[in-house]
NUBABA-191299 format. One record per residue: residue in three letters; x, y, z of N, C-alpha, C, O, CB in turn. Coordinates in steps of 0.02 Angstrom, whole numbers, padded with zeros to 5 digits, always signed. Atoms other than C-alpha are relative to their C-alpha. Glycine has a CB too. Layout:
<bakols>
AlaXYZXYZXYZXYZXYZ
...
</bakols>
This chain:
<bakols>
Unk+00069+00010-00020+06453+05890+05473-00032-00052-00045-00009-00067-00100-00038+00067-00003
Unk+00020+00051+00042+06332+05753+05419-00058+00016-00031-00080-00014-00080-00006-00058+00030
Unk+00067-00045+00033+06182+05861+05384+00012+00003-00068+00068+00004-00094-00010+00082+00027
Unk-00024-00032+00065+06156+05897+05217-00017+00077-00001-00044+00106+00046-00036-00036-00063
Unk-00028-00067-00013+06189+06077+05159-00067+00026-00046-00050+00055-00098+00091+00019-00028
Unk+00032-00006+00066+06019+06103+05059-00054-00029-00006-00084-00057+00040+00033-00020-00048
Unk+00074+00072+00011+05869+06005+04965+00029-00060-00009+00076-00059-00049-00057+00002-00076
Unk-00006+00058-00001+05890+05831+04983+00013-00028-00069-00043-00022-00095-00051-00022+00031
Unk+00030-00006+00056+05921+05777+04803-00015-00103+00005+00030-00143-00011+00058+00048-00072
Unk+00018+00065-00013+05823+05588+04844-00065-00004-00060-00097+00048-00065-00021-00013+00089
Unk+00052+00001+00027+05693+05543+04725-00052-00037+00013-00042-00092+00040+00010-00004-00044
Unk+00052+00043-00031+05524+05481+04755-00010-00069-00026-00048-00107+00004-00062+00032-00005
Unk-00005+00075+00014+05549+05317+04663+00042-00036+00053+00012-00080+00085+00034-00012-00071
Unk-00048+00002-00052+05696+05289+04781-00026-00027+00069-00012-00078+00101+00025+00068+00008
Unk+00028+00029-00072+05593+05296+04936-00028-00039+00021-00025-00069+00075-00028+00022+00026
Unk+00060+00037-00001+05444+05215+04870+00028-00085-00014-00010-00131+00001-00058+00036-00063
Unk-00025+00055-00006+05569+05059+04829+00041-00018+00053+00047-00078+00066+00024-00008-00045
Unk-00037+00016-00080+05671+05061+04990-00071-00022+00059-00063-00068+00099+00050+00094+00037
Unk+00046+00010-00034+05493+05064+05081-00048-00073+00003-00079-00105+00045-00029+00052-00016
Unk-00010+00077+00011+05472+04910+05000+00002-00054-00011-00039-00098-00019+00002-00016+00003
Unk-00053+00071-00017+05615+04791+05008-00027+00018+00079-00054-00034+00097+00114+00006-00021
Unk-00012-00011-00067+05598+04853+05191-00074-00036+00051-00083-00054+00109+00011+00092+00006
Unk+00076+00030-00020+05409+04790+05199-00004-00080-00004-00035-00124+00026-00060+00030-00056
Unk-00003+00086+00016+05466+04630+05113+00045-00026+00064+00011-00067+00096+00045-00024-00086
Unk-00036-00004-00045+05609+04618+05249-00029-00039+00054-00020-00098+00067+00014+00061+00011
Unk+00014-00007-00057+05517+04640+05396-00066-00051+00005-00080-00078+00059-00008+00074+00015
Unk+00032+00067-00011+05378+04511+05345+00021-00059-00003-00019-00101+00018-00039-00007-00031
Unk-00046+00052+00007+05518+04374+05305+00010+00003+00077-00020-00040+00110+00067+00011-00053
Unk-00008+00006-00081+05571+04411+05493-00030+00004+00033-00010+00015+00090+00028+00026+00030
Unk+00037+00011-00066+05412+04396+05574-00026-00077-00024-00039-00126+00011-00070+00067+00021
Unk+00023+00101-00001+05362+04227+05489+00053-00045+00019+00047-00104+00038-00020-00038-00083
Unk-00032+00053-00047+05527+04180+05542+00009-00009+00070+00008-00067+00089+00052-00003-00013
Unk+00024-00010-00078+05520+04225+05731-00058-00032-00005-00062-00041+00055-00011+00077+00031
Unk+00052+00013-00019+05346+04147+05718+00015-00097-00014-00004-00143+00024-00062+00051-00043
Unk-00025+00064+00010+05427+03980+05624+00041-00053+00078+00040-00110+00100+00056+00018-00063
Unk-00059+00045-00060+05567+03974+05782-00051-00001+00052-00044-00050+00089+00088+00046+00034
Unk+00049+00025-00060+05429+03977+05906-00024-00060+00010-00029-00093+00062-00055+00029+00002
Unk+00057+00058+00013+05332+03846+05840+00050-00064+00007+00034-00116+00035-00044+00005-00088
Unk-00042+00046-00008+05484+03748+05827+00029-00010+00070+00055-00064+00083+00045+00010-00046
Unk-00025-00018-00051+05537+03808+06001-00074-00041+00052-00059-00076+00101+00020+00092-00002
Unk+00041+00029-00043+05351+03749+06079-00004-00067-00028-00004-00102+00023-00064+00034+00009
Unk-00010+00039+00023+05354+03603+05979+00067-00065+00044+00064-00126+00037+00006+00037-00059
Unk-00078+00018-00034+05538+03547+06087-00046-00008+00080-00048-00053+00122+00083+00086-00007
Unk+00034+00003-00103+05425+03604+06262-00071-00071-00020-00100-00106+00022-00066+00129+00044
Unk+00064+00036-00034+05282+03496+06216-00010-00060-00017-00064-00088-00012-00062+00028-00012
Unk-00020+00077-00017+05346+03333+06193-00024-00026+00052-00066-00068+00068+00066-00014+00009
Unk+00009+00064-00094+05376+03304+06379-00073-00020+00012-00086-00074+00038+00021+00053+00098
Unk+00077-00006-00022+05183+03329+06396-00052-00058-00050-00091-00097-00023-00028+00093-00015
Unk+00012+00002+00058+05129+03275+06209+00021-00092-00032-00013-00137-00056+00045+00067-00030
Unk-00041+00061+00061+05253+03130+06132+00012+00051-00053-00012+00107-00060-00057-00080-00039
Unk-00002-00033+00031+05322+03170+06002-00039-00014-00070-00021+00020-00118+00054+00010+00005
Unk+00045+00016+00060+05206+03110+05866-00037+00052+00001-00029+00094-00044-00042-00062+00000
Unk+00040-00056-00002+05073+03229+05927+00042+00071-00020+00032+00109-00067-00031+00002+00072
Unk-00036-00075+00007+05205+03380+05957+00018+00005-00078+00005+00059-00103+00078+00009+00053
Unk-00023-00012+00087+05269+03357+05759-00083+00021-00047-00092+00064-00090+00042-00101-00041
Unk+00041-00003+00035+05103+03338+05702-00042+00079+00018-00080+00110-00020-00034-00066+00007
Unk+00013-00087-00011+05064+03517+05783+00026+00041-00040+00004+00080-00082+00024+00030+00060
Unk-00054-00049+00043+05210+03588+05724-00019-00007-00076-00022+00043-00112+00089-00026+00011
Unk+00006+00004+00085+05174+03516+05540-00057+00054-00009-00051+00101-00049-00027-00087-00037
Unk+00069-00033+00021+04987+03591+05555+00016+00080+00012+00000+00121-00031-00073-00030+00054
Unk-00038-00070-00005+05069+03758+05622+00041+00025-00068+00026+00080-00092+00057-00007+00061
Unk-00049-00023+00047+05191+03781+05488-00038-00017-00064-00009-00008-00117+00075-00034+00006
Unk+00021-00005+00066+05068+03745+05359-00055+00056+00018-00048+00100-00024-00026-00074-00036
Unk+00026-00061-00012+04940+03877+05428+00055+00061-00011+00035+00108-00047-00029-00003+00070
Unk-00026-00062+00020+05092+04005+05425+00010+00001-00063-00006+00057-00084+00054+00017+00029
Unk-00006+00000+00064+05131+03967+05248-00048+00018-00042-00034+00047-00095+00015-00049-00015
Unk+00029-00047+00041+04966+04011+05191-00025+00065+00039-00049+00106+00000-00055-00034-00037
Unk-00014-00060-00045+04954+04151+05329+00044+00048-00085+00017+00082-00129+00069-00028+00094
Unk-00052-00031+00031+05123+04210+05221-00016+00006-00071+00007+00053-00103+00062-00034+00013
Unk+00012+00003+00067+05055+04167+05053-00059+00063-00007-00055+00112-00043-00025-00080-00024
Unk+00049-00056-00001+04899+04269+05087+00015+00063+00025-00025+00111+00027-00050-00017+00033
Unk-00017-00087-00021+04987+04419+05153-00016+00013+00067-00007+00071+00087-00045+00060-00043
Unk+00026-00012-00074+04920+04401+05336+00068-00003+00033+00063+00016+00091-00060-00060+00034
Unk-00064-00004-00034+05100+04390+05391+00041+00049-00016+00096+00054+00013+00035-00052-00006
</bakols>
C-alpha cells in the first residue's frame, strides 16, 4: 500500500519551502507562456504591421513584462 500507516512525519518548514520553489516555478512559466505569445503575435503581425513596427511592439511588450516580473505582477 502507498498510504502511510500513521502521522505523517513532514515538517512545516518542508511545506512552507516546497510551497515556494513551487510559487517561484509557476511564475517563471507564466512569464514564459506570456514571452512565447508575444513572440508568437509579433510573427502574425508583420503581414499587417512590417516588421519594424511588429519588433518594436514586441521590444515594448517584453520590456513591460520584465518589469510586470520584476514587480511581482507576474
Amino acid at each position: 500500500m502507498a498510504g502511510a500507516q500513521g502521522a505523517v512525519a513532514v515538517s512545516d518548514a518542508v511545506v512552507k519551502e516546497h510551497a515556494e520553489g513551487w510559487n517561484q516555478f509557476t511564475r517563471f512559466v507564466k512569464a514564459n507562456i506570456i514571452a512565447v505569445v508575444l513572440l508568437l503575435l509579433m510573427f502574425l503581425a508583420h503581414f499587417a504591421l512590417g516588421w519594424g513596427f511588429s519588433m518594436f511592439l514586441m521590444i515594448v511588450g517584453d520590456i513591460i513584462l520584465a518589469i510586470a516580473v520584476i514587480l511581482g505582477k507576474v
